[in-house]
C-alpha positions as CSV (number, residue, x, y, z in Angstrom):
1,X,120.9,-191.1,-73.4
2,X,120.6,-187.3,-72.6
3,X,122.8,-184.8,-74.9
4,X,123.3,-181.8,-73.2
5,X,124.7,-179.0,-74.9
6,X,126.1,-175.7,-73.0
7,X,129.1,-173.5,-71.4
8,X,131.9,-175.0,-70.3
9,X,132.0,-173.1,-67.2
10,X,129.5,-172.6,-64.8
11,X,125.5,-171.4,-66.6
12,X,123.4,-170.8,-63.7
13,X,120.0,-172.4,-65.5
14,X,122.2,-176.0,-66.6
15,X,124.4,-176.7,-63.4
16,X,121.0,-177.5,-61.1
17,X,119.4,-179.8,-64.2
18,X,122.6,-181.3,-63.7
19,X,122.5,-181.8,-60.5
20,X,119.1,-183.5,-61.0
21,X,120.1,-185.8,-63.8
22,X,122.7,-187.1,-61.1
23,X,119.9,-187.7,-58.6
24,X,117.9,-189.5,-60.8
25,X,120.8,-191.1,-62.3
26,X,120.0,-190.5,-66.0
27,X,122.2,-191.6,-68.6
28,X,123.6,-188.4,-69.8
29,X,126.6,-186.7,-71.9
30,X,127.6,-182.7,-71.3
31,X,129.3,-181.6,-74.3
32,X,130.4,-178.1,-74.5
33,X,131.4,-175.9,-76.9
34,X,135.2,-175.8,-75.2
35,X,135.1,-179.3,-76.0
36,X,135.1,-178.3,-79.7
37,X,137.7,-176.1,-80.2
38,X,140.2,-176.6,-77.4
39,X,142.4,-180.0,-77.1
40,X,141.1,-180.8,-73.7
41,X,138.5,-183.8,-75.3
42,X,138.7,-186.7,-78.1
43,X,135.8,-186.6,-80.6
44,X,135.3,-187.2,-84.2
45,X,132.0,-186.8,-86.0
46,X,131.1,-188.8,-89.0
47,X,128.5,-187.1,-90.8
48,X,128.0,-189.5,-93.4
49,X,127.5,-192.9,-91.4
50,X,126.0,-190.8,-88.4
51,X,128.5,-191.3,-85.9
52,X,129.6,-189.3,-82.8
53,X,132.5,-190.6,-81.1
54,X,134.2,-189.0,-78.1
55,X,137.0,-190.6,-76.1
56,X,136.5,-193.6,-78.1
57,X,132.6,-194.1,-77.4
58,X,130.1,-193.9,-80.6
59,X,126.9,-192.2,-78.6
60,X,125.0,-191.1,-81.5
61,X,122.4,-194.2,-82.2
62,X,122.2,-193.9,-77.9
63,X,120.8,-190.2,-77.7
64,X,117.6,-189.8,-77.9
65,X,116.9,-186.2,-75.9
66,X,119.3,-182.8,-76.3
67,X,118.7,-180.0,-74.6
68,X,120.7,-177.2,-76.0
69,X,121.0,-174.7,-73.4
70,X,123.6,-171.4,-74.9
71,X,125.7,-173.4,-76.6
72,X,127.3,-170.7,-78.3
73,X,130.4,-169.6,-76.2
74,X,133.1,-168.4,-78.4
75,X,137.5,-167.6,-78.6
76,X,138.2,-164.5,-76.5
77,X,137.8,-161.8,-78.5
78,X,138.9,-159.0,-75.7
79,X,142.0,-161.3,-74.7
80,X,143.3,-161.4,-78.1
81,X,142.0,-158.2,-79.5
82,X,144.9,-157.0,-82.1
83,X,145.5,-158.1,-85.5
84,X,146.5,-160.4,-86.9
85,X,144.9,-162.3,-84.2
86,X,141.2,-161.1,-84.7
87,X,140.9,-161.7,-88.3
88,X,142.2,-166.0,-87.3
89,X,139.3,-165.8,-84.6
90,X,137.1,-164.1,-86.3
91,X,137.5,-167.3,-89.0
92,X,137.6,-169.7,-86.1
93,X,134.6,-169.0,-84.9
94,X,132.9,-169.1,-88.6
95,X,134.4,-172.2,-88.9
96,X,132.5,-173.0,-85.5
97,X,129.5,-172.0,-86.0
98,X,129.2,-174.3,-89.6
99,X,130.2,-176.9,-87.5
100,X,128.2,-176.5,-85.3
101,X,125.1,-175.8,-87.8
102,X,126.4,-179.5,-89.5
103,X,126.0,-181.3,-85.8
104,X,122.6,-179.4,-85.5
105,X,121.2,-181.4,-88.7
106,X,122.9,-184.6,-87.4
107,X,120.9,-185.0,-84.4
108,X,117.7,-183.5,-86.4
109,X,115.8,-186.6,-85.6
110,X,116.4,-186.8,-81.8
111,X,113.8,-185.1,-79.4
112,X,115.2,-181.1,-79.0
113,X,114.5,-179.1,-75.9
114,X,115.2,-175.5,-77.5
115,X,115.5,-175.4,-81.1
116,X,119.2,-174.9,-81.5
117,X,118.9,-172.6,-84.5
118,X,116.4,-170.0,-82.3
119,X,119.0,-170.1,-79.4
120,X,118.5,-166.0,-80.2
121,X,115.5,-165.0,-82.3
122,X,114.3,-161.5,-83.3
123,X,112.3,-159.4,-81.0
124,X,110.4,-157.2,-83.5
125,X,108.9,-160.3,-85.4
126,X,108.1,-162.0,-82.0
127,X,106.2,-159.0,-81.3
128,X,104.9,-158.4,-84.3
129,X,103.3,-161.9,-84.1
130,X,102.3,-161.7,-80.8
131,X,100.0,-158.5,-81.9
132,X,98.5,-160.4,-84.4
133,X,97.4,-163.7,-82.2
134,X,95.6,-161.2,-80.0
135,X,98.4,-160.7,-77.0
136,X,99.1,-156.8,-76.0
137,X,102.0,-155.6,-76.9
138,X,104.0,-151.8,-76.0
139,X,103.9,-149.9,-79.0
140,X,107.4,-149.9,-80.6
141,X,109.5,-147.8,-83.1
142,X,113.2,-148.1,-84.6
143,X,114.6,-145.1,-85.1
144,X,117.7,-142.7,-85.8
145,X,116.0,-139.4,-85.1
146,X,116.2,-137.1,-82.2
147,X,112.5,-135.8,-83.6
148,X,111.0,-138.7,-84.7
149,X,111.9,-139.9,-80.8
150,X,110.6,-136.9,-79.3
151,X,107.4,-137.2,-80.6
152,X,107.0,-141.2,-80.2
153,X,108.1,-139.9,-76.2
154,X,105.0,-137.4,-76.4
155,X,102.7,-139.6,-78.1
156,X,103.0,-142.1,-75.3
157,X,104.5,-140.3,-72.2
158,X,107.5,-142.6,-70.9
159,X,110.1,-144.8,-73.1
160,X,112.4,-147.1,-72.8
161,X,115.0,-148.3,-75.4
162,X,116.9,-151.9,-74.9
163,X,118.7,-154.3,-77.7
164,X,116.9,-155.8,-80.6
165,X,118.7,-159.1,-80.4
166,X,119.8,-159.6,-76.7
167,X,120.8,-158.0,-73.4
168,X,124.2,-159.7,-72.7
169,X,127.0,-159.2,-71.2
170,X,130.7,-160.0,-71.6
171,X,133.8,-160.1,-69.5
172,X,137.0,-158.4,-70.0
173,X,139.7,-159.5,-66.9
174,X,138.1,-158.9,-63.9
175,X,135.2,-156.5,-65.0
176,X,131.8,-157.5,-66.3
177,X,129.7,-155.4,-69.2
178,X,126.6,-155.6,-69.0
179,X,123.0,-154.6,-71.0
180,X,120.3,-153.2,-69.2
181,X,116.6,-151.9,-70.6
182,X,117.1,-147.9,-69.9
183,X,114.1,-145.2,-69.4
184,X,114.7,-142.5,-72.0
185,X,113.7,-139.3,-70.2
186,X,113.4,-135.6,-72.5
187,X,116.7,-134.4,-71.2
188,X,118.8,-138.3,-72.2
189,X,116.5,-137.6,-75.6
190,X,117.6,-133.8,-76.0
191,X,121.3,-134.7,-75.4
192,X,120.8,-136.9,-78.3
193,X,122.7,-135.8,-82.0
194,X,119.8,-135.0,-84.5
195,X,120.9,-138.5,-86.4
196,X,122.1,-141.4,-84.0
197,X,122.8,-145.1,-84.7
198,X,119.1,-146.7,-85.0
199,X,117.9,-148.1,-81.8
200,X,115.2,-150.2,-80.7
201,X,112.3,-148.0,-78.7
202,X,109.3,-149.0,-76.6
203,X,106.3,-147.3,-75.0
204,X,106.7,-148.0,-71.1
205,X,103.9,-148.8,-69.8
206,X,102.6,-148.3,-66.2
207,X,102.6,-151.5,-64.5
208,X,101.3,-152.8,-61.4
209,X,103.6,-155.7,-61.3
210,X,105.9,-157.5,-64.1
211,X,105.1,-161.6,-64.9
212,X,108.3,-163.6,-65.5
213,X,107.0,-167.2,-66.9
214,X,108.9,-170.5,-67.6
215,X,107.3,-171.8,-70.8
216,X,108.2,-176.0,-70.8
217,X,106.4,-178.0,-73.9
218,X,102.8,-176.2,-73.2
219,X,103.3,-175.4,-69.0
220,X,103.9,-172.3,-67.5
221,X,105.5,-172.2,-64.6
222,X,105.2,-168.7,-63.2
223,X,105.6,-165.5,-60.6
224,X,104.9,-161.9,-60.6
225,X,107.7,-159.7,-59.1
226,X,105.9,-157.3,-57.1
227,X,107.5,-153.5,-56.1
228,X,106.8,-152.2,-52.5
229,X,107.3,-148.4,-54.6
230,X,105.1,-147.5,-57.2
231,X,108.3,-146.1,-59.3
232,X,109.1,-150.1,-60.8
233,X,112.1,-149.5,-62.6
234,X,112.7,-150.1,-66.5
235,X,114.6,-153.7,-65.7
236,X,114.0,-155.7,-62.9
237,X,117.4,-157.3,-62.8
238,X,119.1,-154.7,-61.4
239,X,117.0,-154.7,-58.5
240,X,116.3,-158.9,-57.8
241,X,117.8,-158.5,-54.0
242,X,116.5,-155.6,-53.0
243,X,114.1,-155.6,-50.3
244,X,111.7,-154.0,-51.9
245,X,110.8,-156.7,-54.8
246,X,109.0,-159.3,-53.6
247,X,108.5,-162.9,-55.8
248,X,104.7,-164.4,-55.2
249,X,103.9,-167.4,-57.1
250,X,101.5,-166.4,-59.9
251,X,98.6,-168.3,-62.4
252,X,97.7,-166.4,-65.8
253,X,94.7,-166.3,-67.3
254,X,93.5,-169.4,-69.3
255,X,93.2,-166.6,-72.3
256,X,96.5,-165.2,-72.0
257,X,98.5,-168.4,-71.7
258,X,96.1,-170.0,-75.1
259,X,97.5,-167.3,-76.8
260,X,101.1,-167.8,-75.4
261,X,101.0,-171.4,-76.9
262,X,100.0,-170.3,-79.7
263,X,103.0,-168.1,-80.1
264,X,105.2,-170.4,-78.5
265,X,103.8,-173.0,-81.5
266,X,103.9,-170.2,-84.0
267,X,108.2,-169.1,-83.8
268,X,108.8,-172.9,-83.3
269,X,109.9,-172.9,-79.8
270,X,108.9,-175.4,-77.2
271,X,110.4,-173.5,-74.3
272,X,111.5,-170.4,-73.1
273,X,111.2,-167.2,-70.4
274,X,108.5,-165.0,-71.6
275,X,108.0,-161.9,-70.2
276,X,105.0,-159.5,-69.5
277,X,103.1,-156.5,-67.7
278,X,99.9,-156.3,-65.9
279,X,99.2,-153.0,-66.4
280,X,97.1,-150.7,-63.5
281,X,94.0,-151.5,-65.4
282,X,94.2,-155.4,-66.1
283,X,95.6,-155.9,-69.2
284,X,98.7,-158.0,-69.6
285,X,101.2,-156.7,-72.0
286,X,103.5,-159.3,-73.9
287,X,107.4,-158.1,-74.0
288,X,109.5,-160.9,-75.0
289,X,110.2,-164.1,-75.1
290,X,114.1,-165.1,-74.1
291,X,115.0,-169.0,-75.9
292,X,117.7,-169.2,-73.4
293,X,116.7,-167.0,-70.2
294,X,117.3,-167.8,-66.8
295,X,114.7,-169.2,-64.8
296,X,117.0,-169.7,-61.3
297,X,115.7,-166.4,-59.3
298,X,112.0,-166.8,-59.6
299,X,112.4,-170.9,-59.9
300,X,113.9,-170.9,-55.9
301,X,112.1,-167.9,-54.6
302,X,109.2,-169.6,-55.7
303,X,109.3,-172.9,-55.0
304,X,108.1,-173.6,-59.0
305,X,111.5,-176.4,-59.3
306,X,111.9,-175.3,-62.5
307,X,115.2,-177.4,-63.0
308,X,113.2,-180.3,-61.7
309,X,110.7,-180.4,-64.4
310,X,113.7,-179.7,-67.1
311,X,115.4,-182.6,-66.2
312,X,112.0,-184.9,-65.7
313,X,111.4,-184.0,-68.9
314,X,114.6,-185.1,-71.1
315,X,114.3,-188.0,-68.8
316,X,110.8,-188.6,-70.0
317,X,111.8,-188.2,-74.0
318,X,115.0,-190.2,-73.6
319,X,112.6,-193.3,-73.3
């Protein structure tokens, strides 16, 4: 059997692996993290005697693949944001996530698609590793200084700042926040205070087109997004229906993906959306590698049936 692990509601990369699991009528189980702290579901979890039972079923010795795909969907914070109520969530969801941890080490010996524990790993050390396998990389500072920023700006000519940890987003009532990378021009720098919260800065660098690649188990399956305009803005995902961005199916270098793999192998993950830059002159540029990105828009634009080879594979490692 097939442990899937996810939202509740609808998650744009799950829902079509779903739908192929049901065409190939896999033996599967969709557990969601609603499922453990709302009343909606049965289970009980005996960590001692290995057992997972829900709605009176014991399905632990019959997984044998999980695929934990953002599993990490939490109480509304926004809908309940006034004491005494966020101190009881903010315990509710530590209480969660050691639960959570404890069901991670359960299923320890079954065969993981995503490492649960690297759902959201640390974009400096990636980088920092990436550099030293051999792979290109922007060069990067963290800083709280107007200066300091100013002269990384005129050291390399164009910067961009963006999270550490993630670009997410969040929903309060009918609006939608959202995280995007952002060009830091000399008039956003000059507006800066002298000393601002540290943030997270990177050399832009002048691309011909941007590679977005699905890394499964040691395949890539991948595309270039290509610009009609020769001004390719700082994130792409504001712009994936324009006209003017076009998806081509794409093959990397043999070099380039060896070196991948080797990173891939090296942070312990076994799949992933990696990003990167071929620049005007050739070189490809390693950016970051997202555990739990999507892979929808360049999977169906493409043709690459990305959700295809997902499911194929936890089919494959459930025998």
């Amino acid at each position: 059997m097939i442990l899937v692990l996810s939202y509740g509601s609808f998650e744009q990369g799950t829902d079509p692996v779903i739908d192929w699991l049901l065409h190939y009528k896999a033996d599967f189980l969709k557990l969601t993290t609603k499922d453990l702290y709302t009343q909606d579901t049965d289970f009980s979890i005996d960590f001692l005697d290995k057992k997972m039972i829900i709605k009176g079923n014991d399905y632990f010795p019959k997984i044998k693949s999980v695929w934990c795909r953002r599993f990490s969907e939490k109480v509304d914070f926004v809908k309940y944001n006034q004491w005494p109520y966020t101190q009881s969530i903010y315990e509710l969801n530590r209480e969660q996530d050691s639960f959570q941890d404890a069901m991670y080490d359960l299923l320890s010996e079954k065969k993981w698609l995503m490492n649960p524990r690297l759902g959201s790993i640390n974009k400096i050390n990636v980088q920092a590793r990436a550099h030293a396998i051999g792979l290109k990389t922007p060069q990067t500072i963290v800083t709280n200084s107007r200066e300091e920023l100013r002269k990384f700006h005129h050291r390399n000519g164009a910067v961009i700042t963006k999270p550490i940890e993630f670009s997410g987003f969040f929903r309060a009532g009918s609006q939608t926040f959202a995280t995007y990378t952002t060009t830091m021009d000399l008039d956003m720098i000059d507006k800066l205070p002298l000393n601002f919260n540290y943030s997270f800065f990177q050399q832009k660098v002048a691309a011909h087109y941007e590679v977005r690649t699905f890394y499964l188990d040691g395949q890539f399956y991948s595309s270039a997004a290509v610009f009609d305009s020769t001004d390719r803005p700082a994130d792409i995902k504001m712009n994936y229906s324009e006209d003017f961005l076009h998806w081509v199916n794409y093959q990397l270098p043999e070099t380039v993906e060896n070196k991948l793999r080797t990173l891939m192998d090296s942070v312990g993950l076994n799949t992933g959306s990696i990003d990167l830059l071929r620049s005007h002159d050739g070189e490809y540029y390693f950016l970051e590698v997202n555990p739990g990105g999507q892979y929808s828009a360049p999977s169906e634009r493409n043709n690459l049936n990305v959700e295809k080879h997902i499911a194929e594979w936890l089919i494959n490692n459930d025998r």
